[in-house]
Backbone as CSV, one residue per row, in Angstrom:
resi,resn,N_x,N_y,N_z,CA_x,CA_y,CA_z,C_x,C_y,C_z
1,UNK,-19.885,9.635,19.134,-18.974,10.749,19.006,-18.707,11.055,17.530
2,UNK,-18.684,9.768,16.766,-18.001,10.190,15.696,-19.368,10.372,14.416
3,UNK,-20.222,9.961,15.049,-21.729,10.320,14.597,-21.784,11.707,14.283
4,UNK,-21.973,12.164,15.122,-22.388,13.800,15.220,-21.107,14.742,14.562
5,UNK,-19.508,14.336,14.548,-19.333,15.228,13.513,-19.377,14.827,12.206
6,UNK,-19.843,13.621,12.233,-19.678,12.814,10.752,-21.394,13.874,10.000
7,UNK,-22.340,13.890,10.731,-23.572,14.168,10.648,-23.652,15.932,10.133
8,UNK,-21.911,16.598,10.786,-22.092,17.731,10.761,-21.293,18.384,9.295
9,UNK,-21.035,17.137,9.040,-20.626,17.074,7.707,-18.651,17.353,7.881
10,UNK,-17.787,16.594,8.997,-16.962,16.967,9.501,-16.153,15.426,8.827
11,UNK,-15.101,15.655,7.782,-14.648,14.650,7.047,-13.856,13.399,7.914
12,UNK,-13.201,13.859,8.561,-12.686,13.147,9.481,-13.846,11.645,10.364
13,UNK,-14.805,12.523,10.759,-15.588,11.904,11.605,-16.252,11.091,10.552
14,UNK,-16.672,11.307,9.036,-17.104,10.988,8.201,-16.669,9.227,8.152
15,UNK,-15.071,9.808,7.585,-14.291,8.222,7.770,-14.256,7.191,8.606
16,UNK,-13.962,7.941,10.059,-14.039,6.980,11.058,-15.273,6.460,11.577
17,UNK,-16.365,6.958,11.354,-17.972,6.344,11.187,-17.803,4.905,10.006
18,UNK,-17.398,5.954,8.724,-16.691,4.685,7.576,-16.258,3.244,8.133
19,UNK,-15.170,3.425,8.610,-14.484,2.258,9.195,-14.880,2.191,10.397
20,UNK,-15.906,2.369,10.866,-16.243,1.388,12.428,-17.196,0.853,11.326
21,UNK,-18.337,1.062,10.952,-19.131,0.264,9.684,-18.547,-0.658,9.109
22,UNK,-17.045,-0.409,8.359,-16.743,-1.787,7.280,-15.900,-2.807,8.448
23,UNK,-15.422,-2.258,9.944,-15.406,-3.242,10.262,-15.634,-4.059,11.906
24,UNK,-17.306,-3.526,11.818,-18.001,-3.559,12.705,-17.699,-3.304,14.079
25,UNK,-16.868,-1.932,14.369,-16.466,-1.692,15.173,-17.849,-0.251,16.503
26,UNK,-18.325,-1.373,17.321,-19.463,-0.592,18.073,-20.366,-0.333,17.247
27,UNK,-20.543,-1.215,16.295,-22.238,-0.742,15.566,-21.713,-2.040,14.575
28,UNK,-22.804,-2.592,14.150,-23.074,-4.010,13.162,-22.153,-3.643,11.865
29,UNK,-22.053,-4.588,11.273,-20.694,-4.503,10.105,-21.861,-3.999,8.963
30,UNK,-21.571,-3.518,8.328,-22.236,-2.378,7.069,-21.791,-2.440,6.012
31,UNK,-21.118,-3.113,5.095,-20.538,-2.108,3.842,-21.024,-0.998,2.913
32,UNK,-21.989,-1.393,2.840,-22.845,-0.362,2.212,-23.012,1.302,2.862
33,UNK,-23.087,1.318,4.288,-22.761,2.230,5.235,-22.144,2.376,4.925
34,UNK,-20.713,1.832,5.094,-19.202,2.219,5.074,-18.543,2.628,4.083
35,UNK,-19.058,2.328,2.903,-19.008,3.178,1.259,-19.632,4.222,1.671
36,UNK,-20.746,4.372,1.968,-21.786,5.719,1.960,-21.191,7.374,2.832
37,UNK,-20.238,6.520,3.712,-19.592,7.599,4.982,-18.359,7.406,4.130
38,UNK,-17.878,6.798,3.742,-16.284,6.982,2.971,-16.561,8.071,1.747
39,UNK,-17.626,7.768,0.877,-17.762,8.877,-0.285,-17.645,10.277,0.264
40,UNK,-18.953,10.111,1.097,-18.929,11.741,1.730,-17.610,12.350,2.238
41,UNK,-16.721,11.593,3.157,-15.484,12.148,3.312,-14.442,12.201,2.375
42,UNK,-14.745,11.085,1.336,-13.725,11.094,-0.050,-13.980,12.192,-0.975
43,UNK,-14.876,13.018,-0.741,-15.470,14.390,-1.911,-15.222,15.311,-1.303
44,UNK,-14.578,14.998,0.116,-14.310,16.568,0.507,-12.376,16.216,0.586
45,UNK,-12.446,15.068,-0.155,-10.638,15.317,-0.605,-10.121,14.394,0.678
46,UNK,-10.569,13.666,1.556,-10.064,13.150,2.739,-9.287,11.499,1.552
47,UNK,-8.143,11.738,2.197,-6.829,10.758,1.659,-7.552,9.340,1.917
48,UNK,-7.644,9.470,3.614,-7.688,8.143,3.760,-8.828,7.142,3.329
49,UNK,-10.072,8.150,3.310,-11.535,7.591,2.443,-11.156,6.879,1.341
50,UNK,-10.453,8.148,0.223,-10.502,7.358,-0.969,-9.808,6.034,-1.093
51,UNK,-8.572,5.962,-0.327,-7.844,5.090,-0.416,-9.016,3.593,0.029
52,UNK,-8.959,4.044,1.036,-10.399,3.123,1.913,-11.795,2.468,1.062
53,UNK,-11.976,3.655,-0.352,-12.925,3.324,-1.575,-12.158,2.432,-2.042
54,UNK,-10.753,2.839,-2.732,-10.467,2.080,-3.682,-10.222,0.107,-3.439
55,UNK,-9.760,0.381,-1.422,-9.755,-0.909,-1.054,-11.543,-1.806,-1.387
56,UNK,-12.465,-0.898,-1.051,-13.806,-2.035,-1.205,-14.448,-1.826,-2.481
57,UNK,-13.844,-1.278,-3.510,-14.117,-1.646,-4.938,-13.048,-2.577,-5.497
58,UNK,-11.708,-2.629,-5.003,-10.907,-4.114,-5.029,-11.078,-5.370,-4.888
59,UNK,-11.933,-4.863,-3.252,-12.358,-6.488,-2.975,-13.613,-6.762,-3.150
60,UNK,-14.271,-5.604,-3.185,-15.919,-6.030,-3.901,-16.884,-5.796,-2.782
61,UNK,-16.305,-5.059,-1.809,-17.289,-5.059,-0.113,-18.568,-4.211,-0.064
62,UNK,-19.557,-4.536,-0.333,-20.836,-3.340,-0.221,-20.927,-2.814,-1.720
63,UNK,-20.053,-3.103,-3.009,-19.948,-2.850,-4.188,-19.761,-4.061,-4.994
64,UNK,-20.244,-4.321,-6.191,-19.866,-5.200,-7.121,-17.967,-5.028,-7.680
65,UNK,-17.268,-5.607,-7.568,-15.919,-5.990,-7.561,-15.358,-5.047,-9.126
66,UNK,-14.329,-3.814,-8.772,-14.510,-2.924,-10.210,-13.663,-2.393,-9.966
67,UNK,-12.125,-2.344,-10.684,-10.815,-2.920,-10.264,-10.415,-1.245,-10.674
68,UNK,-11.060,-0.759,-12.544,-11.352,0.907,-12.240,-11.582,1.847,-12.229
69,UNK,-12.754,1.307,-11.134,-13.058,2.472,-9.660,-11.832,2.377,-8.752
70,UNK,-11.296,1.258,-8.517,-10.789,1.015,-7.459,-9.360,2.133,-7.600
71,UNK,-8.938,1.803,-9.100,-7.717,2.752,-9.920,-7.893,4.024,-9.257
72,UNK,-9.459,4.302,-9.641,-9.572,6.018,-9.353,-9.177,6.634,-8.633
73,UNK,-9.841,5.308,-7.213,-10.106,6.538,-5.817,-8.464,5.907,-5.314
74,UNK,-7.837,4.770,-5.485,-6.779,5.331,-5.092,-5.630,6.379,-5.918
75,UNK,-5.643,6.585,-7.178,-5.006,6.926,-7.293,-5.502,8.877,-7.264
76,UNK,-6.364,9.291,-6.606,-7.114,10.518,-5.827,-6.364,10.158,-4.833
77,UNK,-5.934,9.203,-3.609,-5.422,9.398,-2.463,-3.778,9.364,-3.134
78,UNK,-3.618,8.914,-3.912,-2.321,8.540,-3.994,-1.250,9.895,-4.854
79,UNK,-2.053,10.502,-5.132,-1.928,11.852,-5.666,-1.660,13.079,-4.603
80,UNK,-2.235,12.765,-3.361,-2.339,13.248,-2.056,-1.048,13.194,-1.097
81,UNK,-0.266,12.200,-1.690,1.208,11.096,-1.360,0.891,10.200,-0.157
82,UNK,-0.487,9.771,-0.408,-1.334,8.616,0.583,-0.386,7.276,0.389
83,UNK,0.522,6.708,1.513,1.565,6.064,0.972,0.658,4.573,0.640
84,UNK,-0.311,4.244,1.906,-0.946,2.603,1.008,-1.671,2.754,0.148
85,UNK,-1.955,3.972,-0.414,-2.770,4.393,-1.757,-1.733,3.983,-2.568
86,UNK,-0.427,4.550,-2.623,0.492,4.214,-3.779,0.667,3.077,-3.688
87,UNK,0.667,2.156,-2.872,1.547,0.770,-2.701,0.552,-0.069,-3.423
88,UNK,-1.121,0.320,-2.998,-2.469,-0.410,-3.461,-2.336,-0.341,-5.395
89,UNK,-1.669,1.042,-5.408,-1.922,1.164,-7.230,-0.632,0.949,-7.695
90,UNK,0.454,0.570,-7.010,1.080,-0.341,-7.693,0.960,-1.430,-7.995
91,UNK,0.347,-1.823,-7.220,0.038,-3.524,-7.156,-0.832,-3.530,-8.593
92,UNK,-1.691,-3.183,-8.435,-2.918,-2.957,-9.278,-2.216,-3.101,-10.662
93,UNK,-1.236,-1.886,-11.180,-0.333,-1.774,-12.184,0.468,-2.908,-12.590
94,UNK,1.074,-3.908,-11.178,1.633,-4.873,-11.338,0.761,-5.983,-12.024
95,UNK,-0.009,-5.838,-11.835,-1.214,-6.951,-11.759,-2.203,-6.915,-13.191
96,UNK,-2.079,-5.647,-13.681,-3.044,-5.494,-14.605,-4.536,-5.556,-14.374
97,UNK,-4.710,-5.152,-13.378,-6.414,-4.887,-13.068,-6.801,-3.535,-12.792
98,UNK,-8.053,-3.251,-13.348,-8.073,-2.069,-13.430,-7.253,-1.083,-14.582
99,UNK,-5.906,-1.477,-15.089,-5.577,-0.580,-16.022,-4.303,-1.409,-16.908
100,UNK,-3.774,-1.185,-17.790,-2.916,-2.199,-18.440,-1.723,-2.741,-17.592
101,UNK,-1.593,-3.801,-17.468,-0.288,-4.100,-16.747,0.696,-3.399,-17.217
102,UNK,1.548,-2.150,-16.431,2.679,-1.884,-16.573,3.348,-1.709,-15.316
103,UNK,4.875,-2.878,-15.883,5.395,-2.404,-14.312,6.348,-1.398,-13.933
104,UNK,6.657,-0.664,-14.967,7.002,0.407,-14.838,6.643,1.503,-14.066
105,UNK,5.328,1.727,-14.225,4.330,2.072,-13.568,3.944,1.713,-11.770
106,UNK,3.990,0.110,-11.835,4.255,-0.635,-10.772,4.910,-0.157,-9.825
107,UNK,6.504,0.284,-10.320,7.513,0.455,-9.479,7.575,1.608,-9.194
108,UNK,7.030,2.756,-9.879,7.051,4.328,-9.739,6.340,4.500,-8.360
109,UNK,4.863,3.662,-8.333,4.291,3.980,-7.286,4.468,2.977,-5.775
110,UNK,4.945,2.260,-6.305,5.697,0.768,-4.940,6.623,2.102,-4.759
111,UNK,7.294,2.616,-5.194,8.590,3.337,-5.049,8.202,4.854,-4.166
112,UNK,7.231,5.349,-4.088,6.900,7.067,-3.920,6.179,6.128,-2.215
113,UNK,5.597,5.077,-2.299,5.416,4.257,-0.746,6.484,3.866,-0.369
114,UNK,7.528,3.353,-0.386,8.839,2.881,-0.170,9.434,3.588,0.673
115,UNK,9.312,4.629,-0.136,10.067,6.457,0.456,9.471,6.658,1.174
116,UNK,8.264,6.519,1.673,7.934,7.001,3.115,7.973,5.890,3.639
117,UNK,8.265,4.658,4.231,8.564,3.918,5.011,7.722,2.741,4.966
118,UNK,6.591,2.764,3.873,5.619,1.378,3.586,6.002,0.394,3.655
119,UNK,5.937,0.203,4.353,7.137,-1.792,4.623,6.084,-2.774,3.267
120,UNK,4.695,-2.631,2.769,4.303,-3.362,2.119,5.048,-3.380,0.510
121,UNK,5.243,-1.685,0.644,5.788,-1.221,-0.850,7.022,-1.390,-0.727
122,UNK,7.845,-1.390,0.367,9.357,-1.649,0.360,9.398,-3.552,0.031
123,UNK,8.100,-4.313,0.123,8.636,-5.688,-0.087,8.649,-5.472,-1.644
124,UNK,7.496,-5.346,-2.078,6.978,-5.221,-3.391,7.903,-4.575,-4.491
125,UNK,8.597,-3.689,-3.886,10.268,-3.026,-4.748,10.980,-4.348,-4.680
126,UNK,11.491,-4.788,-3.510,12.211,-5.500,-3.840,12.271,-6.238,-4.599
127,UNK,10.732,-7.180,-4.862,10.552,-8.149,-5.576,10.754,-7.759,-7.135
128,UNK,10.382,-6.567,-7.226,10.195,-6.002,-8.945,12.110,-5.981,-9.082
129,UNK,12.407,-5.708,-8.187,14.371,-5.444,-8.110,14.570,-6.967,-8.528
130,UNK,14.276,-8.062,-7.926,14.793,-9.234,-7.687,14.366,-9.773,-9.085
131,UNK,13.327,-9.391,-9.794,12.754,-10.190,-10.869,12.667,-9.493,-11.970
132,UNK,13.679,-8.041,-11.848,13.916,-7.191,-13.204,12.766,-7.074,-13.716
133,UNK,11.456,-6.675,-13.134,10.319,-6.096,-13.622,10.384,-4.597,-13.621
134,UNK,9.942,-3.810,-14.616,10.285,-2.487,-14.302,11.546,-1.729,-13.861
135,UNK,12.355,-2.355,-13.536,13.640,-1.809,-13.360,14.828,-3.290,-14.091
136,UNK,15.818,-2.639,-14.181,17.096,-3.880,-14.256,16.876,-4.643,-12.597
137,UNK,17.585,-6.171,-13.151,17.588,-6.701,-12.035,18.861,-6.215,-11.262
138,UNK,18.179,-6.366,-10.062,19.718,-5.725,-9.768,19.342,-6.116,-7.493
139,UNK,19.866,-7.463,-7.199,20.270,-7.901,-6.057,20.274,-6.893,-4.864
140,UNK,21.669,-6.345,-4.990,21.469,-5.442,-3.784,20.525,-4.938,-3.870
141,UNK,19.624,-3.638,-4.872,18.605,-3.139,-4.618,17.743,-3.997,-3.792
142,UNK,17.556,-5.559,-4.234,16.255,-5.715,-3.667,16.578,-6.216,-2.107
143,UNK,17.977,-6.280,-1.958,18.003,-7.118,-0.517,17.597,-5.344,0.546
144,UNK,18.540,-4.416,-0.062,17.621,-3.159,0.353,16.607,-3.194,0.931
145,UNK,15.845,-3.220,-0.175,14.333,-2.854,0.215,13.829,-3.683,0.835
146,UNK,14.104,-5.720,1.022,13.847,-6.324,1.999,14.224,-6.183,3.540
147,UNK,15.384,-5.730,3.660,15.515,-5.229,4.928,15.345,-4.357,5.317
148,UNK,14.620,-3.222,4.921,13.886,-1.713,5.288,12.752,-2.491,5.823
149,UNK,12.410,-3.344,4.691,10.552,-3.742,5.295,10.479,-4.965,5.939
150,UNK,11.641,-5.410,6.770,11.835,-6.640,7.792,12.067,-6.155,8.744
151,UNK,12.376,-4.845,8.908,12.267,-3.931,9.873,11.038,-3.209,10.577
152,UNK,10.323,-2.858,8.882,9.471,-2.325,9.347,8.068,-2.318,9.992
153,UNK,8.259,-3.775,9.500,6.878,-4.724,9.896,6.374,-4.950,10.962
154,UNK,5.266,-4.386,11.519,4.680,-4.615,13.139,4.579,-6.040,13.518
155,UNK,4.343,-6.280,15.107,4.036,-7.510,15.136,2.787,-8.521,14.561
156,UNK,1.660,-7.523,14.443,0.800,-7.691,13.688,0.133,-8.318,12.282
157,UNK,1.459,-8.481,11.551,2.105,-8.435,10.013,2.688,-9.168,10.293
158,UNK,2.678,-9.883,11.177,3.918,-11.401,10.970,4.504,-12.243,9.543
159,UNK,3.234,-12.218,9.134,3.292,-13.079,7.576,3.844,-12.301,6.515
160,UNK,3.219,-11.189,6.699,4.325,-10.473,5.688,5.934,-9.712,6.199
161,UNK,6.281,-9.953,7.546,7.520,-9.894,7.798,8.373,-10.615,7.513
162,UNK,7.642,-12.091,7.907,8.215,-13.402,7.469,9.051,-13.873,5.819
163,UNK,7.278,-13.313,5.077,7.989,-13.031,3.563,9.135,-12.091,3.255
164,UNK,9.068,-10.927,4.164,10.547,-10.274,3.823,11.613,-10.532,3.963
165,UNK,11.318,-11.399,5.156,13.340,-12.050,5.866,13.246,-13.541,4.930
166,UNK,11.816,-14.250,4.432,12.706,-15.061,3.275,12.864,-14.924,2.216
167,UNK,12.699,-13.354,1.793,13.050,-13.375,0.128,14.474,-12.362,0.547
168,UNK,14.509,-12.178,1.634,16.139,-11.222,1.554,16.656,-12.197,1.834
169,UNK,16.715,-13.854,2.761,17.549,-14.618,3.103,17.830,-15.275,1.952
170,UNK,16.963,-15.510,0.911,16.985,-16.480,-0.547,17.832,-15.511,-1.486
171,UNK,17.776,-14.274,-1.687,18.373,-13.798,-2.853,19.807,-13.139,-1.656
172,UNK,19.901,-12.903,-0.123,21.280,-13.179,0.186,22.066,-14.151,-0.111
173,UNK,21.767,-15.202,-0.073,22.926,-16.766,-0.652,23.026,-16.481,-2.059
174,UNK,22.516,-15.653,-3.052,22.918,-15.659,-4.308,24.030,-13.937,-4.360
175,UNK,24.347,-13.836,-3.034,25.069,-12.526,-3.639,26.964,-12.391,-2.888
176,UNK,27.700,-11.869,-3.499,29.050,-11.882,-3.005,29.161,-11.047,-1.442
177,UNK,30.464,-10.803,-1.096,30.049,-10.327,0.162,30.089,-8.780,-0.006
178,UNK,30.391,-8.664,-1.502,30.853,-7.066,-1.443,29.137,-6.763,-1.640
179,UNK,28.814,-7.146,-2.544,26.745,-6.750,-2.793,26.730,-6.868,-1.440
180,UNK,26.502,-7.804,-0.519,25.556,-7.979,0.356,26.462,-6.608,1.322
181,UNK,27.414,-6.305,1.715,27.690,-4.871,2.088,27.406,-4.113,1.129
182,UNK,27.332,-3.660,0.606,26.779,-2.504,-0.241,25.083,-2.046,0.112
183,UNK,24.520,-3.607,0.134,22.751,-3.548,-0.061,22.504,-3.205,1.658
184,UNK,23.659,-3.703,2.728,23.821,-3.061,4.251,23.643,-1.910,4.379
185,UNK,24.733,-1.542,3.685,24.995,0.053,3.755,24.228,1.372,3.238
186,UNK,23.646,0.498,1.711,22.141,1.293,1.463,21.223,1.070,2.317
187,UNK,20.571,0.051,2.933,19.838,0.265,3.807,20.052,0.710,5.267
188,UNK,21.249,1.119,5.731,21.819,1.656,6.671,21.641,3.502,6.499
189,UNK,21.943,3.812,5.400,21.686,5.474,4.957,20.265,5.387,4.237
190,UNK,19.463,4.759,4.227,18.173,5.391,4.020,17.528,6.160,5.023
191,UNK,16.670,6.887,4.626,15.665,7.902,5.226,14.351,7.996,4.508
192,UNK,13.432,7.985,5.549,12.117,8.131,4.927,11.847,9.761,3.980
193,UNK,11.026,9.871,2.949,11.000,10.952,2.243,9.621,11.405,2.431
C-alpha cells in the first residue's frame, strides 16, 4: 500500500515505506532503504522524515555517525514546530554534538517541545531548571515540568516515566510547602501551545 504511493512520489507514503524499512516492519530491516525513502519525503518538506534523518545520522543507522547532519535535518523539522525534532536539538545543544554546547540554546528548544506536551522535553526542562543550566535554578520550575511529563508518559516509556517521578520526588524533599504548591498549581494551569 504504502509502496505505490511512496513510488508515486506521495510524501507521506514515502516516510512510512521509511519506517517500515528502519524498523523492519513487513519487509527486512534496511537502513540504507530507510534513509533513501526518508530523503525523498524529507525534500518535499515532510516534518516527520527529517526529524527521522536527523535520528539515523545521530545514531549512525545506514550512515556513518554525523552529529551535523543530524543538527540539520532536525533542526528543518524543528523549524516546522516538529515537537521531537525540538526536544532531539536540544539535547544535541545540551550535549555539544553537532554544534557548540549551548544551553541556552538547549532550553529554547527543550522549551518550544515542552509547550506542546513532549513529556521527553518536559523532563529535560526540568533538569536544565533543577541544575541552573540555561536558565536560573529555580525548583518549582523544575518540579513543573516533572510532573507535566509523569503524566505524560505512555505505558510504553516506563523508564523514562520512572525518571520523572524520581527527579520530581528528589528535588520535592528539597522544597518548602509553599514552592511545592506553587510548582502544583503551575502545573495545574498549564496548557499545551
Amino acid at each position: 500500500m504504502f509502496d505505490k504511493a511512496a513510488d508515486q512520489g506521495n510524501a507521506s507514503g514515502q516516510f512510512n515505506l521509511g519506517l517500515m524499512y528502519a524498523d523492519g516492519q513487513g519487509v527486512p530491516q534496511d537502513y540504507a532503504a530507510a534513509m533513501a525513502w526518508y530523503r525523498k519525503a524529507a525534500d518535499q518538506g515532510n516534518a516527520s522524515a527529517q526529524s527521522n534523518l536527523g535520528l539515523m545520522y545521530s545514531k549512525g543507522h545506514g550512515v556513518p555517525q554525523d552529529y551535523a547532519a543530524a543538527v540539520a535535518w532536525y533542526r528543518k523539522a524543528a523549524d516546522q514546530s516538529y515537537a521531537v525534532a525540538q526536544h532531539n536539538l536540544g539535547f544535541l545543544y545540551q550535549e555539544g554534538r553537532g554544534v557548540v554546547q549551548d544551553y541556552a540554546a538547549a532550553v529554547a528548544w527543550y522549551r518550544k517541545a515542552a509547550d506542546q506536551g513532549e513529556a521527553m522535553a518536559q523532563t529535560n526542562l526540568g533538569v536544565m531548571y533543577h541544575m541552573g543550566r540555561g536558565v536560573p535554578q529555580d525548583y518549582v520550575q523544575a518540579l513543573k515540568w516533572w510532573n507535566l511529563a509523569a503524566a505524560r508518559f505512555d505505558a510504553s516509556e516506563k523508564e523514562n516515566h520512572d525518571m520523572a517521578v524520581r527527579n520530581r520526588d528528589k528535588v520535592a524533599a528539597k522544597m518548602t510547602p509553599a514552592q511545592l504548591a506553587e510548582a502544583q498549581k503551575l502545573a495545574r494551569e498549564w496548557k499545551p501551545k
